[in-house]
C-alpha positions as CSV (number, residue, x, y, z in Angstrom):
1,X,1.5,-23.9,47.2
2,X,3.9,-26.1,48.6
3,X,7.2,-26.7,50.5
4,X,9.7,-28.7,48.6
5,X,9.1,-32.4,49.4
6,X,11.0,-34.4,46.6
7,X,14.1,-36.5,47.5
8,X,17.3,-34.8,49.1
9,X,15.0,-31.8,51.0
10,X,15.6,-30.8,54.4
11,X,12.4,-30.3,56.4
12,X,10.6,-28.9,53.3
13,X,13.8,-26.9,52.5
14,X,16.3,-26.9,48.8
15,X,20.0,-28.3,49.9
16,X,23.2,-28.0,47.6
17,X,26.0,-29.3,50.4
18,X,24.6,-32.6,51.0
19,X,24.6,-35.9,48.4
20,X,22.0,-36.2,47.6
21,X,21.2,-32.9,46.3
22,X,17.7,-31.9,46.4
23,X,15.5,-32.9,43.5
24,X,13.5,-30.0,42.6
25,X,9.9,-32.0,40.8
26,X,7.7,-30.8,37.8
27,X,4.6,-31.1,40.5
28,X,6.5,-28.0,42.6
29,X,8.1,-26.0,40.1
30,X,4.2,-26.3,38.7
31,X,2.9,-25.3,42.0
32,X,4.4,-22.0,42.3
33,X,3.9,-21.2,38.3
34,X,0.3,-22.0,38.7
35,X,0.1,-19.7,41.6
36,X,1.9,-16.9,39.9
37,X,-0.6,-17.4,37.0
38,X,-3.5,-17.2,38.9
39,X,-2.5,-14.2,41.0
40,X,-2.0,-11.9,37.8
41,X,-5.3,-13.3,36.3
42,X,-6.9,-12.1,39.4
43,X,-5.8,-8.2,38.1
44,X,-6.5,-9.4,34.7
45,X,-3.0,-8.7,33.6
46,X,-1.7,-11.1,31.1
47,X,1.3,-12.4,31.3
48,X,4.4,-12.0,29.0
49,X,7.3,-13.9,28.4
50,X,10.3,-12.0,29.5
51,X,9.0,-9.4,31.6
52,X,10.1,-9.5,35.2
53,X,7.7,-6.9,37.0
54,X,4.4,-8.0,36.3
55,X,3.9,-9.2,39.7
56,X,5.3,-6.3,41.0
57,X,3.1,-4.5,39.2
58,X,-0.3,-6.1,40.3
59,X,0.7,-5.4,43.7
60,X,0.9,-1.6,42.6
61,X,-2.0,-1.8,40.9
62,X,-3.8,-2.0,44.3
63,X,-1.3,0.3,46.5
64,X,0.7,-2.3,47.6
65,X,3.6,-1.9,49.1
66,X,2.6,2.3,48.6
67,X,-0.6,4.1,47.8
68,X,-1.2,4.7,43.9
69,X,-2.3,7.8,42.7
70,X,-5.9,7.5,41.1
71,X,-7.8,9.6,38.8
72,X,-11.1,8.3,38.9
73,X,-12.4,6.7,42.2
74,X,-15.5,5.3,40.6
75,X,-12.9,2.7,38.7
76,X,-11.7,1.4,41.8
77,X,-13.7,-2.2,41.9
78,X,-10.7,-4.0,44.0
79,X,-9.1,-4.1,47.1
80,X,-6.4,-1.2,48.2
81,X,-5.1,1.8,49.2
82,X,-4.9,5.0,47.0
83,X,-5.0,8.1,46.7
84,X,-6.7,11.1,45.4
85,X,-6.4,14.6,43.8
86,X,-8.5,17.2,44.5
87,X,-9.9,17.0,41.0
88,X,-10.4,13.1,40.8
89,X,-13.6,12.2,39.4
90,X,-16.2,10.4,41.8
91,X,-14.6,11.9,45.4
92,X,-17.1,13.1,47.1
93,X,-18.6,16.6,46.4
94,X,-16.4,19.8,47.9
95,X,-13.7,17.1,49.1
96,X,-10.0,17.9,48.3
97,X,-7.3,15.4,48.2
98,X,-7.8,12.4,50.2
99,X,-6.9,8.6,50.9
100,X,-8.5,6.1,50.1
101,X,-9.3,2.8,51.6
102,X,-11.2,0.2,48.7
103,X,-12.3,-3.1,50.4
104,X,-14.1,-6.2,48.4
105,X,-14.1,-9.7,49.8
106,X,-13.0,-10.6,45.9
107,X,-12.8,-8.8,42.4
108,X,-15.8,-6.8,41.8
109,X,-18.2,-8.7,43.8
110,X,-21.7,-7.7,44.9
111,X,-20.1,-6.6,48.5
112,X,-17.7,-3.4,48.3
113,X,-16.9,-0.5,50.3
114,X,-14.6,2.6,50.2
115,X,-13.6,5.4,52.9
116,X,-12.4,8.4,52.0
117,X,-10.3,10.4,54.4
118,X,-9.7,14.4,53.2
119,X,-6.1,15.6,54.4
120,X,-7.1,19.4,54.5
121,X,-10.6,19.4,56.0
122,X,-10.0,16.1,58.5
123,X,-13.7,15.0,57.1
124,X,-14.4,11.0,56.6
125,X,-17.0,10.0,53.9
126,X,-18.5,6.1,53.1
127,X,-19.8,4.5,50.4
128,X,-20.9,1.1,49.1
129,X,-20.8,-1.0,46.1
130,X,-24.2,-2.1,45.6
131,X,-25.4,-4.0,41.7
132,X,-22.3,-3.3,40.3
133,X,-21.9,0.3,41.0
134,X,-20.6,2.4,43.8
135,X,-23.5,4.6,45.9
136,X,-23.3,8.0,47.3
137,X,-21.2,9.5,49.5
138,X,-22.4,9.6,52.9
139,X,-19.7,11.6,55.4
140,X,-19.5,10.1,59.0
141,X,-16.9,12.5,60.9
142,X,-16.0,15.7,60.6
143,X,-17.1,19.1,59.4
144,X,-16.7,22.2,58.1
145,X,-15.0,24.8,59.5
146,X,-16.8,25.9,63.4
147,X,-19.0,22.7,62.9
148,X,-18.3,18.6,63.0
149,X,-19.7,15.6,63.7
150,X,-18.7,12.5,65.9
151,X,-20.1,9.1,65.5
152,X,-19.4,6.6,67.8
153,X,-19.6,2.9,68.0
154,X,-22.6,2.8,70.0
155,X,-24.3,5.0,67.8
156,X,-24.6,8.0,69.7
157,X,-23.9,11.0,67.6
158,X,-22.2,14.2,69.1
159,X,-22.5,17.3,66.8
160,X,-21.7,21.1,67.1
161,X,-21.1,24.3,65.6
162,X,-21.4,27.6,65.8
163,X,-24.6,30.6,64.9
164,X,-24.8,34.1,64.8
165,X,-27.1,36.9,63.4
166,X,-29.5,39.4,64.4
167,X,-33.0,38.3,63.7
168,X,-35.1,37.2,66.6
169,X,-34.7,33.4,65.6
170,X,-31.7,31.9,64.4
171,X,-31.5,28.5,63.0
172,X,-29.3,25.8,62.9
173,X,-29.1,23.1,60.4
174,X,-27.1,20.2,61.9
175,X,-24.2,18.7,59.8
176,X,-26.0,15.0,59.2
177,X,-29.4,14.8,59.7
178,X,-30.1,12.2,63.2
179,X,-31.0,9.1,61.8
180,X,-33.6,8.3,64.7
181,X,-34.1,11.4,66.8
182,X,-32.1,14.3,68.3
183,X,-32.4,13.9,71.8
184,X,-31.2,17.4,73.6
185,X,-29.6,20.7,72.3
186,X,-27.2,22.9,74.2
187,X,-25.9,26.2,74.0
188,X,-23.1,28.8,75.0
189,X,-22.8,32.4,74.7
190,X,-19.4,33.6,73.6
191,X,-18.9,37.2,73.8
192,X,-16.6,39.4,71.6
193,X,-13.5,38.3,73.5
194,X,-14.4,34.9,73.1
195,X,-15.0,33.6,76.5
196,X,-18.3,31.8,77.6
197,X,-20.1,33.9,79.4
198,X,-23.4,32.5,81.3
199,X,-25.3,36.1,81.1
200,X,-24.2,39.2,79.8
201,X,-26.2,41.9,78.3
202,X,-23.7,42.7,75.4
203,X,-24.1,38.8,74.4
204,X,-26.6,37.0,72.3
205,X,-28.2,34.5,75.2
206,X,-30.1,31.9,73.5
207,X,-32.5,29.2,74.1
208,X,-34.2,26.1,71.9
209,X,-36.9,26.9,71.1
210,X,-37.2,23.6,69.2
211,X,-35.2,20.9,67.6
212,X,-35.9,17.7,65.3
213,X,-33.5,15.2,63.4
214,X,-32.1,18.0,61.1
215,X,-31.8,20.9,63.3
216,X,-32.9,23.4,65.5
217,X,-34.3,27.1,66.0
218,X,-33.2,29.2,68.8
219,X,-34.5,32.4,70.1
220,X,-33.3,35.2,72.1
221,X,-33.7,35.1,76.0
222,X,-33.6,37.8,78.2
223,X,-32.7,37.3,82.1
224,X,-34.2,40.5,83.4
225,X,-37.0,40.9,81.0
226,X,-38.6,37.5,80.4
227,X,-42.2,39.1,78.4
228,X,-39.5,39.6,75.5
229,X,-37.8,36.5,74.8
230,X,-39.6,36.0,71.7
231,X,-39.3,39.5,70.7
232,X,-35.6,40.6,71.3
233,X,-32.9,40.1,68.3
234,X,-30.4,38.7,68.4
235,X,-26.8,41.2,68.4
236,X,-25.0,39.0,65.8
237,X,-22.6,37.7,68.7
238,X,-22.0,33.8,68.0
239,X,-23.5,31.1,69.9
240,X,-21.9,27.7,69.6
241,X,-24.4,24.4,69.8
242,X,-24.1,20.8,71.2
243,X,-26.8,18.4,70.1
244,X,-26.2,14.6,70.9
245,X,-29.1,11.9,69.3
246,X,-29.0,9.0,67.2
């Protein structure tokens, strides 16, 4: 596209007080058609004589200047912002309503991506378009309720939760499996009034036992009586979990 340049134009802009008049050429007016043309061929929309919201129209068709409502995520093979009902086909698995975020460097190329942000739950999910279809859903923040996830940008990964029961090992099974290593697990006792307590005999104290990528196993610890630490159950208090890894 092009600023008007033909005789009678005022630094590129159309004058109608002046003599000359501006002279509006079949080179501009064929400019901006052309563009218009090619911008509603890029949504494959064809385009009809008469009918003044067809541009309009492709720019709704990618959430622009709002989010459209779509049904099916897995259709989405363009650029935009949408978003989705809890019963949308292709959102990730046990996700309600969400927004979506579709990004492709031009229409339905080999490189895509989508985010998916849930409203209710505060969880983030990922995917790619790889060969001409989207991948699965892989969530990077977030959690259900009592547990989460926190990735940052240098990779570390920050996780927690929260485990109770009464056998003499209790195990934890981290949100997202570490995709090297976990590198350290902690743990708090909370007692029934729900303060941290360091030791307290109507607690469950805990301590790791061990711990890999995807999670951990804890067993009871006794301060007083340390022959039965792998013998005492646990009294179905919680215990709430840190792990950090990457």
């Amino acid at each position: 596209m092009h600023a008007i340049d033909t005789s009678g134009n005022s630094g590129g802009h159309f004058q109608d007080t002046v003599n000359p008049k501006t002279v509006v050429g079949a080179d501009w007016l064929n400019d901006y058609q052309d563009n218009g043309l090619n911008l509603l061929a890029s949504f494959g929309i064809t385009p009809v004589k008469g009918n003044y919201t067809q541009l309009a129209a492709a720019l709704s068709s990618v959430g622009l200047p709002g989010r459209k409502a779509i049904t099916n995520l897995n259709t989405l093979t363009f650029s935009g912002f949408f978003t989705s009902s809890s019963t949308a086909t292709g959102r990730p698995s046990g996700a309600a309503e969400g927004m979506i975020t579709s990004i492709f460097d031009k229409l339905a190329s080999a490189d895509g991506y989508q985010m998916f942000a849930e409203l209710a739950a505060d969880r983030i999910w990922t995917r790619r378009w790889v060969s001409g279809a989207w991948q699965a859903w892989a969530q990077i923040a977030g959690g259900t309720t009592g547990a989460g996830f926190d990735i940052r940008p240098s990779g570390v990964i920050d996780q927690w939760g929260v485990v109770s029961g009464s056998g003499t090992t209790l195990a934890i099974t981290f949100p997202i499996a570490f995709p090297t290593a976990c590198e350290r697990v902690l743990l708090s006792a909370v007692g029934t009034s729900g303060s941290t307590q360091a030791v307290d005999h109507s607690v469950s104290i805990g301590q790791v036992l061990s711990y890999d990528r995807f999670g951990a196993v804890i067993i009871r610890s006794s301060e007083d009586e340390p022959s039965d630490v792998f013998t005492v159950p646990f009294n179905g208090n919680p215990i709430t979990w840190d792990a950090r890894g990457r």
